[in-house]
Structure formats: structure tokens, C-alpha cells
N, CA, C and O atoms as a Tripos MOL2 file, in Angstrom:
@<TRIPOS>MOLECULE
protein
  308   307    77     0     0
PROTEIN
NO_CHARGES

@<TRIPOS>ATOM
      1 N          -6.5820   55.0300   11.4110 N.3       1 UNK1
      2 CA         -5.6830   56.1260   11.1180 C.3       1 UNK1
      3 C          -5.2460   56.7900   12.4110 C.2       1 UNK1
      4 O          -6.0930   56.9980   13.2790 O.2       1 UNK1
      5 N          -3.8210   57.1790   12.6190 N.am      2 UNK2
      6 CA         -3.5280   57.6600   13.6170 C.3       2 UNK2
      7 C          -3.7640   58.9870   13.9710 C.2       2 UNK2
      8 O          -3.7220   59.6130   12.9120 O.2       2 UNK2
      9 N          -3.9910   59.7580   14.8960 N.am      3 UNK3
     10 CA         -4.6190   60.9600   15.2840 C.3       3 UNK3
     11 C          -2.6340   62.2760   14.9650 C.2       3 UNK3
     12 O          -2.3660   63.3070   14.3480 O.2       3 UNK3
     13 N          -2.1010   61.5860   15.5800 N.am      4 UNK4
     14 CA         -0.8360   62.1910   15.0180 C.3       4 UNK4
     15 C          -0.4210   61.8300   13.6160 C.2       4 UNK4
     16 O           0.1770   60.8210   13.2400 O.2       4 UNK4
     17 N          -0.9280   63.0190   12.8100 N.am      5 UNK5
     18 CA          0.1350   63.1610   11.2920 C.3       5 UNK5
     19 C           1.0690   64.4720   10.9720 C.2       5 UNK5
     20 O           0.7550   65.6560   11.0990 O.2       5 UNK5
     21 N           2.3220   63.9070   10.5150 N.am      6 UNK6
     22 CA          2.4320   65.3930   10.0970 C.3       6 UNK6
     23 C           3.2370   65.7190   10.6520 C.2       6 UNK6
     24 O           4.1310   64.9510   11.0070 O.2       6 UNK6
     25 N           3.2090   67.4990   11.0450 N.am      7 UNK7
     26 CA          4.1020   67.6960   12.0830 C.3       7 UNK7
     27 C           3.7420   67.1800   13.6160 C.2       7 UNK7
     28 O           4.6440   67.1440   14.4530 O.2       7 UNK7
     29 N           2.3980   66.7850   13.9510 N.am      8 UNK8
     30 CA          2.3370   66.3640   15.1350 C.3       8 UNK8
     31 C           3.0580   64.9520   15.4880 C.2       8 UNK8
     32 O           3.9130   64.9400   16.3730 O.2       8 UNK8
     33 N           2.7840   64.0140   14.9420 N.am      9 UNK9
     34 CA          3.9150   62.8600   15.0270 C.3       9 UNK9
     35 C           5.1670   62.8440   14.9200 C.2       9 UNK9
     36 O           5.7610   61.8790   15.4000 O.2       9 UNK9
     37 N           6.0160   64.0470   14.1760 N.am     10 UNK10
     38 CA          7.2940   64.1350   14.2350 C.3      10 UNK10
     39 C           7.4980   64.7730   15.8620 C.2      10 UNK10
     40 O           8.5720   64.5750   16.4300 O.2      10 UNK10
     41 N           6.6110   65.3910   16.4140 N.am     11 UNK11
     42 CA          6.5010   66.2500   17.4090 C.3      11 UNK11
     43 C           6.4040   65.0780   18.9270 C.2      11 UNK11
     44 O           7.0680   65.0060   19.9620 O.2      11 UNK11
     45 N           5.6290   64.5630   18.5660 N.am     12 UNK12
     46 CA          5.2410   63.2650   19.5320 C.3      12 UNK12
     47 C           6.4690   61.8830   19.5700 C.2      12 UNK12
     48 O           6.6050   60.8890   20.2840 O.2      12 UNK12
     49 N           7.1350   62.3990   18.5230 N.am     13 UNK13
     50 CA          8.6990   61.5410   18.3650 C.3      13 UNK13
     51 C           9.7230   61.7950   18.9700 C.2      13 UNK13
     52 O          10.7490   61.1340   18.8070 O.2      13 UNK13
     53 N           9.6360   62.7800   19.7640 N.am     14 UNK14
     54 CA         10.3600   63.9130   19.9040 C.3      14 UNK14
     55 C          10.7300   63.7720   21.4050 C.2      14 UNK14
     56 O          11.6180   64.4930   21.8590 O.2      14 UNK14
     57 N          10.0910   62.8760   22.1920 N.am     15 UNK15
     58 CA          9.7930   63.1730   23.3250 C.3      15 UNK15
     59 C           9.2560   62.0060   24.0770 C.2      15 UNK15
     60 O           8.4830   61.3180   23.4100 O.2      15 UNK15
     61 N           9.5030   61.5440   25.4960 N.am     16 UNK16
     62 CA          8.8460   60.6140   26.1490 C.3      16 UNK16
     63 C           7.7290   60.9250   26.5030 C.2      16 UNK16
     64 O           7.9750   61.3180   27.6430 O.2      16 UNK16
     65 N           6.2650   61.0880   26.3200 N.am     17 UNK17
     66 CA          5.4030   61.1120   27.5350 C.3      17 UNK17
     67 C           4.7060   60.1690   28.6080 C.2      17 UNK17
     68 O           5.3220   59.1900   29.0290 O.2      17 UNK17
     69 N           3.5060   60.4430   29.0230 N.am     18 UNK18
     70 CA          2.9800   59.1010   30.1050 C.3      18 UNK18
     71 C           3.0320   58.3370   29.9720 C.2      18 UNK18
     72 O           3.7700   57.5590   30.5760 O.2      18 UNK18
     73 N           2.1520   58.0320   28.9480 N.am     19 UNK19
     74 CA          2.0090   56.9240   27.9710 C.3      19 UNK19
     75 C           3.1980   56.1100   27.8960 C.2      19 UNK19
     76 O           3.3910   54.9940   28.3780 O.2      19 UNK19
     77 N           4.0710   56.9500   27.1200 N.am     20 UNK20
     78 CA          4.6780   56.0830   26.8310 C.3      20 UNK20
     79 C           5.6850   55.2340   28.0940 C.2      20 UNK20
     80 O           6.0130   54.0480   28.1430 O.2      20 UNK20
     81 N           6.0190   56.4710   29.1210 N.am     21 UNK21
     82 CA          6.4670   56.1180   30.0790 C.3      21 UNK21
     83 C           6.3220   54.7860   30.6670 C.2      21 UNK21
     84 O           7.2590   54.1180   31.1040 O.2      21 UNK21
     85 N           4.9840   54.4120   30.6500 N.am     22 UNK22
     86 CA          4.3350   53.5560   31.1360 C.3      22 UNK22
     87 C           4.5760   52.1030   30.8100 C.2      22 UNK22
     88 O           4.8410   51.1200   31.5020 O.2      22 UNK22
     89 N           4.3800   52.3190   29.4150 N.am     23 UNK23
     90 CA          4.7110   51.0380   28.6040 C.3      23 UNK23
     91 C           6.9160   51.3860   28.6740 C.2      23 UNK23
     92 O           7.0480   51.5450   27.4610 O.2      23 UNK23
     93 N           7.4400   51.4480   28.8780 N.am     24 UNK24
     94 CA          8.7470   51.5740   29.1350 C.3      24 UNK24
     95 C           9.2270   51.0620   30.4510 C.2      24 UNK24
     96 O          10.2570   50.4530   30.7410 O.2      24 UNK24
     97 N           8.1070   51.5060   31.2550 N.am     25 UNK25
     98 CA          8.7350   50.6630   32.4950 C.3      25 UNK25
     99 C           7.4520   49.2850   32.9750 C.2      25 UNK25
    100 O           7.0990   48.9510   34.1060 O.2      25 UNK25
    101 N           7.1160   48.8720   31.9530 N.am     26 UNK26
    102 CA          5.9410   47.8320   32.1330 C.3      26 UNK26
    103 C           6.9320   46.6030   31.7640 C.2      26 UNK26
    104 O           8.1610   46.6470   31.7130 O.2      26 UNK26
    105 N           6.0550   45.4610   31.5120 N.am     27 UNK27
    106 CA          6.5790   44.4790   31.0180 C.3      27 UNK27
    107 C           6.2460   43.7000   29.7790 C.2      27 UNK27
    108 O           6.3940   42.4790   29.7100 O.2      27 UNK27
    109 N           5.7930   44.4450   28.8110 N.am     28 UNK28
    110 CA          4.9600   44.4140   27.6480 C.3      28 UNK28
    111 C           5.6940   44.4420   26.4010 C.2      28 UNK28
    112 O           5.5820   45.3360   25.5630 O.2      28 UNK28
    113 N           6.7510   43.0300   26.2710 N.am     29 UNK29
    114 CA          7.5140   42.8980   25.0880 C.3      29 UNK29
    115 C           6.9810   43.7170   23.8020 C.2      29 UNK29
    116 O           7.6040   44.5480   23.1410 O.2      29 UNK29
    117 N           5.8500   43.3240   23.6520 N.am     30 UNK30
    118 CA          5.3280   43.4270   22.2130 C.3      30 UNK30
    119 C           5.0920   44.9140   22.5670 C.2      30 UNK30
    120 O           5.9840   45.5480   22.0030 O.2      30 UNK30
    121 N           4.2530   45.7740   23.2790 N.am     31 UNK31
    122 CA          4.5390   47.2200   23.1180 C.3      31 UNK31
    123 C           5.7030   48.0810   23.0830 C.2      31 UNK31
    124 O           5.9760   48.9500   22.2540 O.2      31 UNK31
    125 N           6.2080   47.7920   23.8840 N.am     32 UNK32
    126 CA          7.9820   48.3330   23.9300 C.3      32 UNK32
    127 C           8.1770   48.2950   22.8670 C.2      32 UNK32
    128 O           8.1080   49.3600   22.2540 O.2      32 UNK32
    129 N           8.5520   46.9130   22.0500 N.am     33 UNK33
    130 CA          8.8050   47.3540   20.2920 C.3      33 UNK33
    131 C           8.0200   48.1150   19.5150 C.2      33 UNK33
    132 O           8.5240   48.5850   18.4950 O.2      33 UNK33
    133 N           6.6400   48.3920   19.8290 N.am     34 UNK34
    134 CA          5.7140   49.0430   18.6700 C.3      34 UNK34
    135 C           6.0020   50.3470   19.2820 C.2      34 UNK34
    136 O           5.2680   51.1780   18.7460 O.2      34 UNK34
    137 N           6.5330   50.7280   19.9130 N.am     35 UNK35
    138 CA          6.8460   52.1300   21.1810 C.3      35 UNK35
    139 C           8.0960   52.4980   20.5880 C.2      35 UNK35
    140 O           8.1920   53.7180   20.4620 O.2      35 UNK35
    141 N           9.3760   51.6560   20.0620 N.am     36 UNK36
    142 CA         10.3670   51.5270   19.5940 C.3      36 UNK36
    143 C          10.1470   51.7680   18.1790 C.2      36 UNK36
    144 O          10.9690   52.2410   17.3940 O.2      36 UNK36
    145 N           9.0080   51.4110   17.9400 N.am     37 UNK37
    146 CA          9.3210   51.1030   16.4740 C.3      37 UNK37
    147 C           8.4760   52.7350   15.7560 C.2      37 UNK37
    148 O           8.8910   53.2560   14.7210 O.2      37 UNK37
    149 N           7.3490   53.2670   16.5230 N.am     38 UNK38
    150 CA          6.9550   54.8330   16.3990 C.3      38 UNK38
    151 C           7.7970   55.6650   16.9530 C.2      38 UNK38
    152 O           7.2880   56.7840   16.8860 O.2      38 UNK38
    153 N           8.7460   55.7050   17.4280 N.am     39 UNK39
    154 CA          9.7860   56.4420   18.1050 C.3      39 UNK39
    155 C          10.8950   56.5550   17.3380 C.2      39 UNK39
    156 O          11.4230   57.5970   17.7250 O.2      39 UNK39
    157 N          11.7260   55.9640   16.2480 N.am     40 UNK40
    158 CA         12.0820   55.6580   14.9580 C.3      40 UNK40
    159 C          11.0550   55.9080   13.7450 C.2      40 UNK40
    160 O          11.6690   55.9320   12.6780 O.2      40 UNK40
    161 N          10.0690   56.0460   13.6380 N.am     41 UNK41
    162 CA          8.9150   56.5350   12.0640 C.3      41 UNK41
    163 C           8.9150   55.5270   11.8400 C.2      41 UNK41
    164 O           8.6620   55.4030   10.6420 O.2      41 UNK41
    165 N           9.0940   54.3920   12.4150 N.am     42 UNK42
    166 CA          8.6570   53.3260   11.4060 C.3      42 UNK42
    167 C           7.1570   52.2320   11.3450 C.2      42 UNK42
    168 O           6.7200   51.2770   10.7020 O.2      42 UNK42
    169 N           6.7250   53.2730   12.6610 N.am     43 UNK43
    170 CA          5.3390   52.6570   12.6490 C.3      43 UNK43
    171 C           4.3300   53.9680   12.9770 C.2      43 UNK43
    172 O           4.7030   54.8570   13.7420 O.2      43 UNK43
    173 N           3.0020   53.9940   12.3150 N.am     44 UNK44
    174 CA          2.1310   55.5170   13.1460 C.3      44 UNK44
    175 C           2.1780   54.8690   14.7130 C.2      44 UNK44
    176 O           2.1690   53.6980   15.0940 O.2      44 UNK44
    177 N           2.2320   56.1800   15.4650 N.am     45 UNK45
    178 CA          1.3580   56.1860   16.8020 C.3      45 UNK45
    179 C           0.5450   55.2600   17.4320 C.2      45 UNK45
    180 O           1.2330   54.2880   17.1200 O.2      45 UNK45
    181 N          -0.0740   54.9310   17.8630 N.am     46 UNK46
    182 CA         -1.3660   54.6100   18.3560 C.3      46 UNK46
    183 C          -2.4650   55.5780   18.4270 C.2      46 UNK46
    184 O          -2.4170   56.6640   19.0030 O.2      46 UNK46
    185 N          -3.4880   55.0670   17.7690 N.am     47 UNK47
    186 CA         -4.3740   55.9370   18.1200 C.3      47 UNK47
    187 C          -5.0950   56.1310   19.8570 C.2      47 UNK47
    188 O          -5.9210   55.2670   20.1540 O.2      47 UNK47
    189 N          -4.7890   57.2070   20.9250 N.am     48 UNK48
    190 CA         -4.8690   57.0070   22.3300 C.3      48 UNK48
    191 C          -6.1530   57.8260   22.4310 C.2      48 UNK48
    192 O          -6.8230   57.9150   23.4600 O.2      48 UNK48
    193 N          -6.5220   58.5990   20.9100 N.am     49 UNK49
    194 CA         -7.4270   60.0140   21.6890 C.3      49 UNK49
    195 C          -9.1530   59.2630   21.8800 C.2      49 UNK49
    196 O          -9.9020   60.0260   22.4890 O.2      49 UNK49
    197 N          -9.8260   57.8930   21.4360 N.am     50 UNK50
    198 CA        -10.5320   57.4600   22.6790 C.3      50 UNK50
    199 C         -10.2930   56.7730   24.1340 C.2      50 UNK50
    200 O         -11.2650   56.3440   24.7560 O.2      50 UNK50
    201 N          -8.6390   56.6560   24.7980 N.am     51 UNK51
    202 CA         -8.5800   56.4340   25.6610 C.3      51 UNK51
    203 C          -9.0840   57.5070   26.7890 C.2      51 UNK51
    204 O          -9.0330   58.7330   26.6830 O.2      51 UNK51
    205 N          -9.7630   56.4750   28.2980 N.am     52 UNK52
    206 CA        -10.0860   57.6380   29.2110 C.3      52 UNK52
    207 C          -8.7140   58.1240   29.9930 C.2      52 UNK52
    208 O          -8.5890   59.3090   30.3030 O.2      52 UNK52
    209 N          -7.9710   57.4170   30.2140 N.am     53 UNK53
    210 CA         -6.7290   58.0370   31.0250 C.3      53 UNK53
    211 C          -6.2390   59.2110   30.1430 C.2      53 UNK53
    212 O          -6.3110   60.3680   30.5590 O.2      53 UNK53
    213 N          -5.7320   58.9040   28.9050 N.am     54 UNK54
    214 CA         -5.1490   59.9370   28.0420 C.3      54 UNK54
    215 C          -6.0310   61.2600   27.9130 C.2      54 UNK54
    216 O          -5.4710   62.3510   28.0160 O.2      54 UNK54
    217 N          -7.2540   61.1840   27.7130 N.am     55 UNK55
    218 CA         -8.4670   62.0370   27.6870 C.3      55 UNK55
    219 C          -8.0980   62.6520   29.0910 C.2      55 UNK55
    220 O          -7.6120   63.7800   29.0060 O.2      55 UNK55
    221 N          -8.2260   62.1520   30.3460 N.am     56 UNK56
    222 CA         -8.5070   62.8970   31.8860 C.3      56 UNK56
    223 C          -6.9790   63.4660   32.1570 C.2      56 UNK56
    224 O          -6.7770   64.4440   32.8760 O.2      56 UNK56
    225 N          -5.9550   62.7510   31.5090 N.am     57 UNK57
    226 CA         -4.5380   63.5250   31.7160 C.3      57 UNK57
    227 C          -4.6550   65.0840   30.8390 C.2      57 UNK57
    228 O          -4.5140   66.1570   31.4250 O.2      57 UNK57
    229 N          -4.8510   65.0060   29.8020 N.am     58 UNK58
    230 CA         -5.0780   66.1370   28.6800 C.3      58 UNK58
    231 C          -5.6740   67.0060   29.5260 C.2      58 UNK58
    232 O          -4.8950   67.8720   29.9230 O.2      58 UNK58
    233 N          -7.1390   67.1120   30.0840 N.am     59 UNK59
    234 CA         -8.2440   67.3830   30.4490 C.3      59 UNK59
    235 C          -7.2490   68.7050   31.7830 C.2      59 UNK59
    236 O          -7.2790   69.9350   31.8070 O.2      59 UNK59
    237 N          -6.4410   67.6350   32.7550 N.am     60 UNK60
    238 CA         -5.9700   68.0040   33.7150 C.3      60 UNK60
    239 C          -4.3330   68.4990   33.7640 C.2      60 UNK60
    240 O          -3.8240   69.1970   34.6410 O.2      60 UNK60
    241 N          -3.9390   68.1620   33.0510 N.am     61 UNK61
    242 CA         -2.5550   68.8080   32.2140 C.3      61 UNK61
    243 C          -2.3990   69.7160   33.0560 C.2      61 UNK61
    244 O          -1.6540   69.3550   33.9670 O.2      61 UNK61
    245 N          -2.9020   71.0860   33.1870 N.am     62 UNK62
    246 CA         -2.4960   72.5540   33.7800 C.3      62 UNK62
    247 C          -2.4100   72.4940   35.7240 C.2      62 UNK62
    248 O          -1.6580   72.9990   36.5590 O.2      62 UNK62
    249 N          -3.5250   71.6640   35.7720 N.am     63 UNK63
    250 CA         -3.6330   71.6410   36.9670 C.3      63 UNK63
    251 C          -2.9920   70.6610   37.6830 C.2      63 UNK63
    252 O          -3.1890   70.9170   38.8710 O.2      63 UNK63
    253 N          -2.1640   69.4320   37.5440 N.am     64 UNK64
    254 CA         -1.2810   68.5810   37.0950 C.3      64 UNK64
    255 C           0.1610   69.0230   37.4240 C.2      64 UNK64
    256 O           0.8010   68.5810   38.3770 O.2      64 UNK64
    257 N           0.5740   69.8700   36.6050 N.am     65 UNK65
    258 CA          1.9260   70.8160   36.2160 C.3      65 UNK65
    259 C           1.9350   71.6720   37.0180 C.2      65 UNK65
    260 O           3.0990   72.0620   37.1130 O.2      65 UNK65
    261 N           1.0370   72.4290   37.9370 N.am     66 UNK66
    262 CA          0.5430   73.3360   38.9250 C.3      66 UNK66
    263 C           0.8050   72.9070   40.4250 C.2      66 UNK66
    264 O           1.4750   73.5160   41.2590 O.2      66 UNK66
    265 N           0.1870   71.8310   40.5570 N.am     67 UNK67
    266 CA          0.0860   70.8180   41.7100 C.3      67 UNK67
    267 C           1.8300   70.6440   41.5490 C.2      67 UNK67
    268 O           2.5800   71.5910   41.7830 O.2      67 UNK67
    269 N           2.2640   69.4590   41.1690 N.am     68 UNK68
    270 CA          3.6710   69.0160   41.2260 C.3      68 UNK68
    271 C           4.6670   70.7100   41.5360 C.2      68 UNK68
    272 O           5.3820   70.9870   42.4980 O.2      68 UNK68
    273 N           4.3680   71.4650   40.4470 N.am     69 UNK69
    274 CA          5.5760   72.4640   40.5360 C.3      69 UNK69
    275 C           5.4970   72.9370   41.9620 C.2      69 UNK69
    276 O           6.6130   73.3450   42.2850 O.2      69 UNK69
    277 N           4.4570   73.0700   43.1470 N.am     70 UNK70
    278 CA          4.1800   73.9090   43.9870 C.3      70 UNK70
    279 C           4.3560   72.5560   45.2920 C.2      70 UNK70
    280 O           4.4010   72.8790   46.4790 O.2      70 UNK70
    281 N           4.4310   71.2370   44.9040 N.am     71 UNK71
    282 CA          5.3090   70.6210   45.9030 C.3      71 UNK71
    283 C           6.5360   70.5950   45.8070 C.2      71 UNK71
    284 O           7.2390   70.2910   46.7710 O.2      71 UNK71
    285 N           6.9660   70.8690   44.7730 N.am     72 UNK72
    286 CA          7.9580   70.4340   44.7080 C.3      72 UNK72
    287 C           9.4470   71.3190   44.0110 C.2      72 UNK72
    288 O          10.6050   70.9850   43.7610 O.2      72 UNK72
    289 N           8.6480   72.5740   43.8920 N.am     73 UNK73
    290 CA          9.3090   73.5940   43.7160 C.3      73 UNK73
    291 C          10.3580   73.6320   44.9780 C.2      73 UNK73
    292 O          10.0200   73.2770   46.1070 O.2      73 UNK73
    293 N          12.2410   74.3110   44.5120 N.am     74 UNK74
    294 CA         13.2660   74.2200   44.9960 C.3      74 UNK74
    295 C          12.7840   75.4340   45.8440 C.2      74 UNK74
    296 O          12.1600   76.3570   45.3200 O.2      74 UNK74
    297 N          13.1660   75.3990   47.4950 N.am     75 UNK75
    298 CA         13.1300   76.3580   48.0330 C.3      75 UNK75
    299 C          14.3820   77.9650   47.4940 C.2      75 UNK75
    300 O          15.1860   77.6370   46.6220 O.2      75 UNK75
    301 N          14.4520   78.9000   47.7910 N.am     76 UNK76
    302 CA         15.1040   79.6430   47.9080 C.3      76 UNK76
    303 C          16.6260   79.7590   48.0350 C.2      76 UNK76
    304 O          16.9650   78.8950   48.8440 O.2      76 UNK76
    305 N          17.4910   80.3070   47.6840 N.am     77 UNK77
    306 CA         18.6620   80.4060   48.1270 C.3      77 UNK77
    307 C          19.0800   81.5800   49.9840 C.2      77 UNK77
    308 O          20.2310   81.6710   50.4110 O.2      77 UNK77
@<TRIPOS>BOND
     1     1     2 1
     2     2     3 1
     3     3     4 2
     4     3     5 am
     5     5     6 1
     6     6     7 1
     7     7     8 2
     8     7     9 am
     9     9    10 1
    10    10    11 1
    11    11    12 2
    12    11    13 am
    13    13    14 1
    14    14    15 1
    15    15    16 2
    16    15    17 am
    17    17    18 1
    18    18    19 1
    19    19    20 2
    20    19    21 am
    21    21    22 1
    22    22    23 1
    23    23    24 2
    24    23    25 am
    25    25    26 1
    26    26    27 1
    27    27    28 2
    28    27    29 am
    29    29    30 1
    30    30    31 1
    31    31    32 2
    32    31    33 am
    33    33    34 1
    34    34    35 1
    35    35    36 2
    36    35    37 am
    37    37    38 1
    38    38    39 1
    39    39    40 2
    40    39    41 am
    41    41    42 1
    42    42    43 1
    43    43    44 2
    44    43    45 am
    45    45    46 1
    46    46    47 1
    47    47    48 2
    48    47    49 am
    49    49    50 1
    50    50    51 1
    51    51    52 2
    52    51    53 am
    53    53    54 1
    54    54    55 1
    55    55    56 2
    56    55    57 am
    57    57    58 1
    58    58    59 1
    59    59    60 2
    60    59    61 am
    61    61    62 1
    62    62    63 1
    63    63    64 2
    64    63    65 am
    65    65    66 1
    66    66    67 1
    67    67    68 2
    68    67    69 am
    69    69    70 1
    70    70    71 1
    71    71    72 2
    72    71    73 am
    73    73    74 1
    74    74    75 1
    75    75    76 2
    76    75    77 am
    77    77    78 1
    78    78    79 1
    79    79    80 2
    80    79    81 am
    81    81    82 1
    82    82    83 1
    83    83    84 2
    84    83    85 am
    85    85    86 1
    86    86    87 1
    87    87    88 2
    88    87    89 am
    89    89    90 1
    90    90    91 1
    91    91    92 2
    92    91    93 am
    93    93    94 1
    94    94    95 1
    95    95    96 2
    96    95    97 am
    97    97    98 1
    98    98    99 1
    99    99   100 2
   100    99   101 am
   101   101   102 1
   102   102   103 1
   103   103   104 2
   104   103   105 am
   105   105   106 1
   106   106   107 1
   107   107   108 2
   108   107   109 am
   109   109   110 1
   110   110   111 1
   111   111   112 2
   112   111   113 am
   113   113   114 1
   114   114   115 1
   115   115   116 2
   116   115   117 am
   117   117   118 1
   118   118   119 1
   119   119   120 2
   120   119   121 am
   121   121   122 1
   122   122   123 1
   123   123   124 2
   124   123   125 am
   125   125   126 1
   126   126   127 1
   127   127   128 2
   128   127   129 am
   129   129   130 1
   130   130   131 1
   131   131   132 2
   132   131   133 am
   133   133   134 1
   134   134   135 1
   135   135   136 2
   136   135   137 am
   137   137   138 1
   138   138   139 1
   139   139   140 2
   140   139   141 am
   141   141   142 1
   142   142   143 1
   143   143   144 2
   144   143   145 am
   145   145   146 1
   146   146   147 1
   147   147   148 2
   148   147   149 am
   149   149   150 1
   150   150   151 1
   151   151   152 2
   152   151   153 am
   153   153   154 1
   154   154   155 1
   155   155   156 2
   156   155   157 am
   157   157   158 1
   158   158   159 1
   159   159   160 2
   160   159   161 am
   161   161   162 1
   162   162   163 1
   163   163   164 2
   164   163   165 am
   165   165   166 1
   166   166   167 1
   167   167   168 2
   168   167   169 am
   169   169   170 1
   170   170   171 1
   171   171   172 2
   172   171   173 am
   173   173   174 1
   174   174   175 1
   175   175   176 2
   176   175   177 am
   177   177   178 1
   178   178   179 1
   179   179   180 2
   180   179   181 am
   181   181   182 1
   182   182   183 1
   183   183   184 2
   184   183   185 am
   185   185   186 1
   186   186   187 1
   187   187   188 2
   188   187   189 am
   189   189   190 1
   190   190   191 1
   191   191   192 2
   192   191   193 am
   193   193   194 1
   194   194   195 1
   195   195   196 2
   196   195   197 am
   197   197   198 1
   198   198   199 1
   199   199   200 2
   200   199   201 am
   201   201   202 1
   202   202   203 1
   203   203   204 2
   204   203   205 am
   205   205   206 1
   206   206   207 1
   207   207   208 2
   208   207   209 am
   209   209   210 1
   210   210   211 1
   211   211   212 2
   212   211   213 am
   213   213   214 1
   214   214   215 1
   215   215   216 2
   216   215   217 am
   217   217   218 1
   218   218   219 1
   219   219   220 2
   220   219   221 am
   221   221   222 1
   222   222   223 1
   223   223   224 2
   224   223   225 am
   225   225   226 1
   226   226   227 1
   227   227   228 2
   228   227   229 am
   229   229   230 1
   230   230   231 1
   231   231   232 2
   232   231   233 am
   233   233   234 1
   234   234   235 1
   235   235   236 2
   236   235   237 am
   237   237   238 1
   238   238   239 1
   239   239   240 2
   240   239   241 am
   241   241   242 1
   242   242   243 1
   243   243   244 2
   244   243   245 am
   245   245   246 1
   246   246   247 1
   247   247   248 2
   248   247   249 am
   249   249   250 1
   250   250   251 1
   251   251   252 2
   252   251   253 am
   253   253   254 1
   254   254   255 1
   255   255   256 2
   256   255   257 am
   257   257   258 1
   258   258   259 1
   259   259   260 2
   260   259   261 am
   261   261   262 1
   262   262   263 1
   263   263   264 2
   264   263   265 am
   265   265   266 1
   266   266   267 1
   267   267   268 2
   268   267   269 am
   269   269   270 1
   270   270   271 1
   271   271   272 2
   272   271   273 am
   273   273   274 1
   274   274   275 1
   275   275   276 2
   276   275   277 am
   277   277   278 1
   278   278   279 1
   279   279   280 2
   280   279   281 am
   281   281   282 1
   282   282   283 1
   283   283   284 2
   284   283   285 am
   285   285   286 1
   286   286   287 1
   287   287   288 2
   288   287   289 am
   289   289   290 1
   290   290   291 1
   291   291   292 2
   292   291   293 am
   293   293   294 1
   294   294   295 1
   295   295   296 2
   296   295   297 am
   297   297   298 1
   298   298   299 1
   299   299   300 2
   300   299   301 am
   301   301   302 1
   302   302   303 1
   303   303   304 2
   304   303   305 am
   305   305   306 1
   306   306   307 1
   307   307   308 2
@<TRIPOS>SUBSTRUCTURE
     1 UNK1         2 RESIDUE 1 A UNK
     2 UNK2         6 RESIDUE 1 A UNK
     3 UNK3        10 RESIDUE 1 A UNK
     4 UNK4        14 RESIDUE 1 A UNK
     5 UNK5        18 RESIDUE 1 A UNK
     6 UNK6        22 RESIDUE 1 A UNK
     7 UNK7        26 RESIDUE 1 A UNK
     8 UNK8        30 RESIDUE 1 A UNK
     9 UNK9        34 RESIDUE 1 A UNK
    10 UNK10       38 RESIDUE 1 A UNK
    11 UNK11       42 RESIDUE 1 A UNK
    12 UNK12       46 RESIDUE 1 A UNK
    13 UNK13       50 RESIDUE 1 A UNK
    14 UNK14       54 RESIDUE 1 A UNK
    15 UNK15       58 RESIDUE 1 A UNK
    16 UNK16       62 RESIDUE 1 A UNK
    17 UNK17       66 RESIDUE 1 A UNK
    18 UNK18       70 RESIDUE 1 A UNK
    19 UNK19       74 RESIDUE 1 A UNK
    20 UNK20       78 RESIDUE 1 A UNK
    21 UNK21       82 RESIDUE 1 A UNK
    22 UNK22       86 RESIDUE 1 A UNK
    23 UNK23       90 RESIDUE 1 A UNK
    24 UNK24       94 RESIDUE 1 A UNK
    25 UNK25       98 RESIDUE 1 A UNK
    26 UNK26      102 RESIDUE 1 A UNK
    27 UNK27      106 RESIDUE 1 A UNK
    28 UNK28      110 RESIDUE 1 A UNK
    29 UNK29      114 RESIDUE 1 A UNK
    30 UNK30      118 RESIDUE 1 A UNK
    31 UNK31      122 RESIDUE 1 A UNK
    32 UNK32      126 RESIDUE 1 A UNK
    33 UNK33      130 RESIDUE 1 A UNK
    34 UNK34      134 RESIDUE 1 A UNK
    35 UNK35      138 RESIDUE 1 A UNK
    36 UNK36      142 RESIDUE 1 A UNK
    37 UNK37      146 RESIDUE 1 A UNK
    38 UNK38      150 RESIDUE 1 A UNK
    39 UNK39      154 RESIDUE 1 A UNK
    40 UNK40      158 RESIDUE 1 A UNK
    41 UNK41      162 RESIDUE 1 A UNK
    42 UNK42      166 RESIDUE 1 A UNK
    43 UNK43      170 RESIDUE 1 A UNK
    44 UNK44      174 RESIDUE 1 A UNK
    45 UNK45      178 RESIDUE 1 A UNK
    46 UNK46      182 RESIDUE 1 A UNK
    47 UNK47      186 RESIDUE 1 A UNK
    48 UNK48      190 RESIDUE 1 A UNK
    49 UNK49      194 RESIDUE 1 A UNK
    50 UNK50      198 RESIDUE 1 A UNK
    51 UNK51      202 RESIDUE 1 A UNK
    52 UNK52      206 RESIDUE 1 A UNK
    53 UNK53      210 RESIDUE 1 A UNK
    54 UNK54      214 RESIDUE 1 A UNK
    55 UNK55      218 RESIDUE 1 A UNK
    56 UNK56      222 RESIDUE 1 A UNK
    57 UNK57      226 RESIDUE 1 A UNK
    58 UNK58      230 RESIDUE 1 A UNK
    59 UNK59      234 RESIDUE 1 A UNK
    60 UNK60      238 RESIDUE 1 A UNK
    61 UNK61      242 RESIDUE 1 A UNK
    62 UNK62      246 RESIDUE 1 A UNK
    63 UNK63      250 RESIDUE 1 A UNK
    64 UNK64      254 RESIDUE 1 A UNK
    65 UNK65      258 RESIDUE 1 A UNK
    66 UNK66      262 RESIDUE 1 A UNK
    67 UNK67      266 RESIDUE 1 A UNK
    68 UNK68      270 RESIDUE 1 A UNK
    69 UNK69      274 RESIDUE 1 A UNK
    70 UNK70      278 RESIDUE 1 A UNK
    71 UNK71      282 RESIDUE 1 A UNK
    72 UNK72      286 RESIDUE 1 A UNK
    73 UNK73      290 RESIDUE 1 A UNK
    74 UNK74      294 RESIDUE 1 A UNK
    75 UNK75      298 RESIDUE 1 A UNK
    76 UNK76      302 RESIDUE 1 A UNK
    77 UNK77      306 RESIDUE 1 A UNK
């Protein structure tokens, strides 16, 4: 059973993340379509929440979004 039901999978439809990023610029015929094919409702999710990457991204999320914005924040006018 997939960990997204509900409104969270319409929510997770909604949007590119790592994950999926990943498999988008990989070379993984057969995921791309199952990536294609939950991105359209026509398949659940994957279940990712025992993966460790997905787990240590979650984990680090704030500090992540923190880091990047503060390199890379636009200087001043």
C-alpha cells in the first residue's frame, strides 16, 4: 500500500520532487513510465518512506533549503 493516499497523492501529483527528478533525468525506461503513469493517477506512488536517501532528505529538508538559499541568494540591488 502506498504511503500517499488521499489528499497527499493528489498533492505529490502536483509537483516534481528529488525523487522523482532523478528518475527523469536517469535512464530507466521502465521507471519513467511508472513516474508517468503516478503523475497522471493512474498508478499509486511508490512506496519511498523505507528508503534511506528519501528518509535523510526529509530528515534534512530545512537545513538543505537554508544552505542553498544563503549561496545562492541574489545579491542586492
Amino acid at each position: 500500500m502506498s504511503r500517499f493516499t488521499g489528499v497527499g497523492a493528489l498533492s505529490r501529483r502536483s509537483f516534481v520532487g528529488g525523487s522523482d527528478t532523478r528518475i527523469i533525468m536517469g535512464n530507466d525506461e521502465a521507471a519513467l513510465i511508472r513516474l508517468w503513469r503516478e503523475k497522471r493517477g493512474e498508478a499509486d506512488p511508490q512506496d519511498l518512506s523505507g528508503n534511506l536517501i528519501v528518509q535523510l532528505g526529509s530528515a534534512t529538508e530545512e537545513l538543505n533549503r537554508s544552505w542553498y538559499e544563503a549561496q545562492y541568494r541574489p545579491s542586492g540591488p
